[in-house]
C-alpha positions, 0 to 999 in steps of 0.5 A: 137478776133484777132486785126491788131497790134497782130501777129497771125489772126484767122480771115479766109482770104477773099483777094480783090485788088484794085488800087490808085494812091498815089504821082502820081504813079498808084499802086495796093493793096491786101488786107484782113481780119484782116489787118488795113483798107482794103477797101481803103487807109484810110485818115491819112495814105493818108495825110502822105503819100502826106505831107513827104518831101523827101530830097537828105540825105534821103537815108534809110527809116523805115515804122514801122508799115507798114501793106499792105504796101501803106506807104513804097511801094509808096514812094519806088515807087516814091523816086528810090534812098530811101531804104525802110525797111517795117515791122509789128507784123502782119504776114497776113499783112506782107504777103500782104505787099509782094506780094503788093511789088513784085506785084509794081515791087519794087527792093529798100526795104524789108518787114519783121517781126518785134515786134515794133524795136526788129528786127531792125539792122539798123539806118535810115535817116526818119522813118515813122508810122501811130501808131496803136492807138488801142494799147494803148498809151504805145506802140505808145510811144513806137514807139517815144521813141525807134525809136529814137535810130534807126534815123541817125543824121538829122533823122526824125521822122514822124507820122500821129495822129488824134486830138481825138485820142492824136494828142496833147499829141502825139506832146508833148511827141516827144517834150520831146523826140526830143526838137522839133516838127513840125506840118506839116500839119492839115487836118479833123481833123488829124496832120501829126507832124516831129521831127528831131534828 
């Protein structure tokens, strides 16, 4: 049994497409097996998506975790001044982020492999992440407390965390981490929370 957040998928590929209109800009998706909601854009990772607030400093953003893509592609699509570095653990998932990439004429990012940060060169001003709760708890600390390091000063640090899923211990370890914690916003049931470097 392979699961979303590993690196190899023996599930055998049945690609579909669809289209969704995210931050008001029309985009289409391939998706497949073995990768983290693929029917549709799930929920949080909507509600994250519409909540991020782009500032003028932000200028180089991480999508940890990314997946197809929907987080990284549409705010490149929207922000053309964002540099968007898109990656997984996950290589079917890091192939569809790709063709979804060229497929959105995006020129402002990249999509490539990387285990949690330990492919990661860069500091960034904003990282993004709907953590892949599945996991386990370690690995989504893992993501606060390593990403960290990788944020500029003024850097922020958002995720999408429902409340049964460990929305209030989420907060409480980036409060211990960062000294700060914002809930963004609360929607059925899910938190979008900031930090900030």
């Amino acid at each position: 049994m392979s699961h979303y957040y590993t690196s190899n998928l023996e599930t055998k590929s049945n690609v579909q497409k669809f289209t969704v209109t995210l931050r008001g800009e029309p985009l289409t998706f391939y998706t497949d097996h073995g990768v983290f909601s693929k029917q549709a854009i799930d929920f949080g990772t909507r509600l994250l998506i519409e909540s991020y607030e782009y500032q003028a400093n932000h200028r180089k953003l991480l999508d940890m975790g990314c997946g197809y893509g929907p987080i990284g592609i549409s705010l490149a699509k929207k922000f053309s001044n964002l540099w968007v570095d898109m990656v997984d653990v996950n290589e079917r998932a890091l192939e569809l982020c790709e063709r979804n990439r060229l497929e959105n004429g995006i020129e402002n990012g990249r999509v490539f492999y990387s285990d949690l940060y330990a492919k990661i060169e860069d500091t960034y001003d904003v990282i993004l992440t709907n953590p892949p709760i599945r996991a386990g708890k370690n690995i989504v600390h893992r993501i606060f407390e390593e990403g960290y390091h990788y944020l500029n000063e003024n850097g922020e640090l958002w995720v999408v965390i429902r409340k049964q899923q460990g929305a209030p211990s989420a907060k409480k370890k980036l409060e211990e981490i960062f000294g700060n914690c914002t809930v963004v916003t609360r929607d059925s049931g899910y938190y979008v929370l900031k930090s900030v470097k």
